[in-house]
N, C-alpha and C positions, 0 to 999 in steps of 0.2 A: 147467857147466864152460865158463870161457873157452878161446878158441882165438885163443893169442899169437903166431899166427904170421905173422913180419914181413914174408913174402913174399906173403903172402895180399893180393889185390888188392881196396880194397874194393868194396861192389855199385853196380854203374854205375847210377845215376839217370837214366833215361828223359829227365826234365823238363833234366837239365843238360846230355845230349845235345842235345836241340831247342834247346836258348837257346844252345848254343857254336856251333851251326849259324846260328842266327838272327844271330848277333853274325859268323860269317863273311862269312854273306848282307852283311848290314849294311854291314862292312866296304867290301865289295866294290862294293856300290852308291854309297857314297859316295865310293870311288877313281873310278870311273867316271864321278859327279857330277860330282867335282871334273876331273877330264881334259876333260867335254865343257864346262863351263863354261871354261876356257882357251881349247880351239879353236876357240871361239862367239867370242872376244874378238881371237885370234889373226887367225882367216880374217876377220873385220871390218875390222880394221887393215891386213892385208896386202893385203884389194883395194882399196884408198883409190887408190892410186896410179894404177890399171888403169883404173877406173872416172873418174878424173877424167880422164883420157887420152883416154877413149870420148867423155867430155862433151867437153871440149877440141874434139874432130874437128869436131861438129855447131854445137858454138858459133863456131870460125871458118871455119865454112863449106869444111873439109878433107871428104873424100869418106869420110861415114861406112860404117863396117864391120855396120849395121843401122839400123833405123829408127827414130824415136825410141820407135813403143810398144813394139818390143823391150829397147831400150836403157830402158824407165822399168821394164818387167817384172822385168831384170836387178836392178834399184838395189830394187825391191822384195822380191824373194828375198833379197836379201843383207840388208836392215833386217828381211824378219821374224825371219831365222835370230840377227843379231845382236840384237835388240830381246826375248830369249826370258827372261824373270823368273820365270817360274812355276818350282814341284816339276817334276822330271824323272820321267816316269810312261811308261809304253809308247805311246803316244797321241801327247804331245808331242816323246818323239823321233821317233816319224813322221811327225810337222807336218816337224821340222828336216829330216827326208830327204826330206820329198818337195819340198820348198824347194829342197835342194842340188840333187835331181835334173831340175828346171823350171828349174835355174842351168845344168847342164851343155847340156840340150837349146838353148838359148839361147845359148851357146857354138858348137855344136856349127852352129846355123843361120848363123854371122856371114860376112859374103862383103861385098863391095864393092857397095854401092849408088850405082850412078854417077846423079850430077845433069845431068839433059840431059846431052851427051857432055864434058864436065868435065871430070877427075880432079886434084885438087890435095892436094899433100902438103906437110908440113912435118917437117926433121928432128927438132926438139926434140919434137915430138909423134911422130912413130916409136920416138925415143929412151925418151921416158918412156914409151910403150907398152909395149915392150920389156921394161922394167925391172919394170913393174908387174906384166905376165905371167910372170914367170920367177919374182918373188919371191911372187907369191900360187899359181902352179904348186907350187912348193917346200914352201910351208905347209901348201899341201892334204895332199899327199903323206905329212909329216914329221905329221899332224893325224892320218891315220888311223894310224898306227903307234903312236900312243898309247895308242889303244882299247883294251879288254883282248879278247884271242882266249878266253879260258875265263872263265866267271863260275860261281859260284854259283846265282845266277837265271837258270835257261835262257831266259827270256822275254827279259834283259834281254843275255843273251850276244847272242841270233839279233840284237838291236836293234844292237848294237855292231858285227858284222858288215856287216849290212846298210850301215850309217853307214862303215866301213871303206870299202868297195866302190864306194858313191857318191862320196867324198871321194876314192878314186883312180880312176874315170871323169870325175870334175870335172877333178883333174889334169891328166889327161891331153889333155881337151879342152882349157883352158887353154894346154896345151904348146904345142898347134896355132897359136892366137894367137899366140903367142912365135915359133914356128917361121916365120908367115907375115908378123909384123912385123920378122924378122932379113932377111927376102927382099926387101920391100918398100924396107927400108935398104938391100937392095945393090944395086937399079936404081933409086936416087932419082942 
C-alpha cells in the first residue's frame, strides 16, 4: 500500500545534509577568500603614500622617525602581506597576521631619531605624512570589518578574528603617527 500523503516529509538523506553543509562551509570560505584577497591589495595600496613619506624623511636628510633597519623591516611586512599568491589555508593566514602584527610593533617603536643635535623638517613631507597615515589608518580599520565575525569553519572564524584584531591594533598605531605628524605641523 502507497502512502499518498502530500504532507509527509520525505526521508532526510544523511549524505545531502553533509554536502549542503560542505557547500555552506565552501561558501563561506571563499567569501572569506575573496574579502581577504581585497584587503591584501587594499592595505598595499594605501600605505604607498606613508611609506614613501618615511622614505622621503631619510632620503632628504629630514630627522627620520626610525632607523633605516626599522624603516626596511616595515617595507618588508607590508611586501610579504602584499606579495601573498598561494591557497588561503590556516597557516598562511597566520604568516599574514603575524606580518601585520611585526608591522604594528614597528609602528608602535617610531619616535624621532635626531642626527647629532639636528632636527630638520619639511612641510610637504609632514603634509604627505599625514595624509598617508590617516588614509592607510582608515583602511586598516574599514579592512577588518570586512571579515566575517561567524563562519562555518571554526578554525577559519578564530583566523578572522584574530586578523580583525590585528588590523585594528595596526590602526590604531597608525593613528599615533597621524596624531603625532598633525602636532609636528603645528610647531613647524
Amino acid at each position: 500500500m502507497e502512502d499518498n500523503n502530500p504532507f509527509k516529509k520525505p526521508p532526510v538523506n544523511i549524505r545531502d545534509k553533509d554536502s549542503s553543509q560542505t557547500n555552506e562551509e565552501s561558501e563561506d570560505t571563499k567569501r572569506f577568500e575573496s574579502n581577504l584577497r581585497q584587503i591584501i591589495e587594499d592595505f598595499s595600496t594605501q600605505s604607498k603614500i606613508m611609506i614613501d613619506a618615511l622614505y622621503e624623511r631619510q632620503q632628504n636628510r629630514l630627522t627620520p622617525l626610525q632607523n633605516n633597519e626599522q624603516f626596511q623591516g616595515m617595507v618588508s611586512h607590508i611586501k610579504n602581506i602584499k606579495n601573498f599568491e598561494e591557497k588561503f589555508n590556516i597557516e598562511s593566514i597566520e604568516k599574514i597576521n603575524e606580518n601585520i602584527n611585526k608591522l604594528s610593533r614597528l609602528f608602535n617603536d617610531m619616535k624621532f631619531q635626531p642626527v647629532g643635535n639636528r632636527m630638520a623638517e619639511d612641510s610637504q613631507n609632514v603634509e604627505k605624512l599625514i595624509s598617508g597615515a590617516k588614509i592607510f589608518s582608515a583602511s586598516c580599520q574599514e579592512s577588518g570589518r570586512k571579515l566575517p565575525i561567524e563562519m562555518e569553519n571554526k578554525k577559519m572564524e578564530e583566523k578572522s578574528k584574530e586578523l580583525r584584531l590585528s588590523l585594528d591594533r595596526l590602526s590604531r598605531e597608525v593613528q599615533n603617527l597621524w596624531m603625532f605628524a598633525v602636532k609636528l605641523r603645528e610647531n613647524m
